[in-house]
N, C-alpha and C positions, 0 to 999 in steps of 0.2 A: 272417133278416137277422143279419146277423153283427154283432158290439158287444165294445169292449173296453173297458173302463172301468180308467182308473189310479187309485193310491192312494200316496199315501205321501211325498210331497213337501217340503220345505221350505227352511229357511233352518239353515244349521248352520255350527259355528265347521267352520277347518282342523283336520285332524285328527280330524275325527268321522265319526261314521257315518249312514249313512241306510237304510232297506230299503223300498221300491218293490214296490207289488204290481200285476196288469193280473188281470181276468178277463172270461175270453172266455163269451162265450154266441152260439148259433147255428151255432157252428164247430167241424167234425171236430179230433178231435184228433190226425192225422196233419200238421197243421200244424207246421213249426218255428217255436219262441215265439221272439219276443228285443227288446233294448230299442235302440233308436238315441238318439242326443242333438242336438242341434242349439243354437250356442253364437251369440248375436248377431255378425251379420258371419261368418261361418261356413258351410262346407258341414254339409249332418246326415251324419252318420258312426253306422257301424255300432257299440256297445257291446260287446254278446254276444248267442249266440245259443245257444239247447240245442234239439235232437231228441225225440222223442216218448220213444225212449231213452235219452235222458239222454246224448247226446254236445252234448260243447258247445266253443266257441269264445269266444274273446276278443279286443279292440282291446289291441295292444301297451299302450297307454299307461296300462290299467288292468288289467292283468294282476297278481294277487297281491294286488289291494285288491279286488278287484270279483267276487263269485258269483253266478251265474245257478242258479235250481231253477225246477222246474217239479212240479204237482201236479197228475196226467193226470186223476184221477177228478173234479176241481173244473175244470179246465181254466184253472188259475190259473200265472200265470210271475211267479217273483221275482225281485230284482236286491239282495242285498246289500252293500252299499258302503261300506269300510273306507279310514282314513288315507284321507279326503276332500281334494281341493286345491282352492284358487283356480279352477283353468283345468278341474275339472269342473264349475263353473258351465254350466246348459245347461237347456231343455224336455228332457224326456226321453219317448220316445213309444213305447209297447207295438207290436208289430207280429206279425201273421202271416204267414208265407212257405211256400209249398209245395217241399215237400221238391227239385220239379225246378228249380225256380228260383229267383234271384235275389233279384230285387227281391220287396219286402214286399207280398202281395196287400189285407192289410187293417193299418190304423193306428188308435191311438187316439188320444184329444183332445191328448194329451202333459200331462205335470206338471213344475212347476217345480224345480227344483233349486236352489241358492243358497249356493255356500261364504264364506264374508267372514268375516271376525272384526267 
């Protein structure tokens, strides 16, 4: 049974940082890791995503603040998050996706995120 468990959530001024962790238990690691967000009233939108090899992608709007790593022998995917805003206020939710497709085959509970002063 597959299981993703997040870490790392909170409440943080703008401007700050956060770093997010997911680890995966039950599941190959041929899996692409990455984190989505979902923002009240909102679609969930994809954050980033990295490769078994370390290719990775990113959402325009956090590009240059936002790193995704992934650590294949733990099976753990990070998300370090720099110059925090307002509008990344969001759950944010670990996922797995196979490499042929799309959409995420496995999700976790999501964690909260929370920029405000």
């Amino acid at each position: 049974q597959v299981q993703l468990v997040e870490s790392g959530g909170g409440l943080v001024q703008p401007g700050g940082s956060l770093r997010l962790s997911c680890a995966a238990s039950g599941a190959s690691s041929r899996y692409v890791m990455g984190w989505y967000r979902q923002a009240p009233g909102k679609q969930r939108e994809l954050v980033a995503g990295i490769t078994r090899g370390g290719s990775v992608n990113y959402a325009d709007s956090v590009k240059g603040r936002f790193t995704i790593s992934r650590d294949n022998a733990n099976k753990t995917v990070y998300l370090q998050m720099n110059s925090l805003k307002p509008e990344d206020t969001a759950e944010y939710f670990c996922t797995l996706t196979l490499p042929s497709t799309r959409t995420p085959a496995y999700w976790g509970q999501g964690t909260q995120v929370t920029v405000s002063s």
